[in-house]
C-alpha positions in Angstrom: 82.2 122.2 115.8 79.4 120.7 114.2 79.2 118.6 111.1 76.6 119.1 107.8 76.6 116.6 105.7 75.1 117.1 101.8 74.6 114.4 100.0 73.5 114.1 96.2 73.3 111.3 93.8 75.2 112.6 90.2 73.1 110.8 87.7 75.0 111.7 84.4 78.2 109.9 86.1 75.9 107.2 88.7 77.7 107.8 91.7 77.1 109.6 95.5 78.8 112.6 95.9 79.1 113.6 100.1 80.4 116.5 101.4 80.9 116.7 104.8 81.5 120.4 106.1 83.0 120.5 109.6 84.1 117.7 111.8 83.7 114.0 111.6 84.8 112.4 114.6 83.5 110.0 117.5 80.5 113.2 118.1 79.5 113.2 114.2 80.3 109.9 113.0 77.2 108.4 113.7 75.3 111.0 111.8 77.8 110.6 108.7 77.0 106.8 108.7 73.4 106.9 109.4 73.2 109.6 106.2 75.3 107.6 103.5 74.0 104.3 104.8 70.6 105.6 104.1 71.6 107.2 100.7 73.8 103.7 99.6 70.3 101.4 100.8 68.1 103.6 98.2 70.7 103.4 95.4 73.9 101.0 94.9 76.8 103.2 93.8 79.9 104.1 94.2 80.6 107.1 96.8 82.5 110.3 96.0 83.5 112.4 99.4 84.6 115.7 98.6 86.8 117.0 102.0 87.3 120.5 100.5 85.0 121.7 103.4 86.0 118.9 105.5 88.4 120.3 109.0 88.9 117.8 111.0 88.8 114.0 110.7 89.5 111.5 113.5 90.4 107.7 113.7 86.3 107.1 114.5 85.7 109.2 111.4 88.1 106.6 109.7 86.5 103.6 111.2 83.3 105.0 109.6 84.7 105.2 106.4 86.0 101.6 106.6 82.2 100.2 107.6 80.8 101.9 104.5 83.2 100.7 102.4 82.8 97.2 103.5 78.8 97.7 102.7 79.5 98.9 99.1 81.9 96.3 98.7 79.9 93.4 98.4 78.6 95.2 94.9 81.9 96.0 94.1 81.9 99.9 94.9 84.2 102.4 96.0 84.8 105.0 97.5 86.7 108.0 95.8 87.9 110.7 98.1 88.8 114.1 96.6 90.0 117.5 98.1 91.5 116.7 101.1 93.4 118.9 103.7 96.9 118.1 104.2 96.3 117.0 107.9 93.4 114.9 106.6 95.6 113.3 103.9 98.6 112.7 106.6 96.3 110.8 108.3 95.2 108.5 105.3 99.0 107.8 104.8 100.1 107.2 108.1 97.5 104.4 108.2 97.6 103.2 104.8 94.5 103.5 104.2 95.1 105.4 100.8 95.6 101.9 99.7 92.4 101.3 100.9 90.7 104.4 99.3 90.7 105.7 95.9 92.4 109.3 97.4 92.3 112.2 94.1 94.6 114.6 94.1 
């Protein structure tokens, strides 16, 4: 499976709001960096990921979360993530991570 990314900046609450619609794994995570790494160099701002549409996420999709955090971080940024699959969120809390990222029920 493929992976589209949209990306659009919410001015009325200044933040980046991604939704990634397939599967991000070692295949798409380039793309998925390459995208919000190109949105985050334009504007400074914290990112939103909606997973509503988002089927399949692997530890490279992870490791690509955790570089992008590290490049917001130096402006003190974060990343929310909202809408996630059960399987997705397992994931998150088998590696902790959801102490990591701001996870939204």
């Amino acid at each position: 499976m493929a992976l589209d990314i949209k990306i659009n900046f919410d001015e009325d609450n200044n933040y980046w709001l991604v939704k990634p619609i397939g599967e991000v794994d070692i295949y798409t995570s380039p793309e998925l960096k390459d995208k919000i790494s190109q949105a985050v160099g334009d504007k400074k701002a914290d990112i939103v990921i909606d997973g509503k549409e988002l089927e399949y996420l692997d530890s490279t999709g992870l490791g690509t979360l955790i570089g992008i955090l590290k490049m917001i971080k130096d402006n003190n940024h974060k990343i929310y993530i909202r809408n996630l699959r059960a399987n997705i969120r397992k994931l998150f809390d088998i590696t902790e991570l959801d102490k990591v990222f701001v996870i939204e029920e």
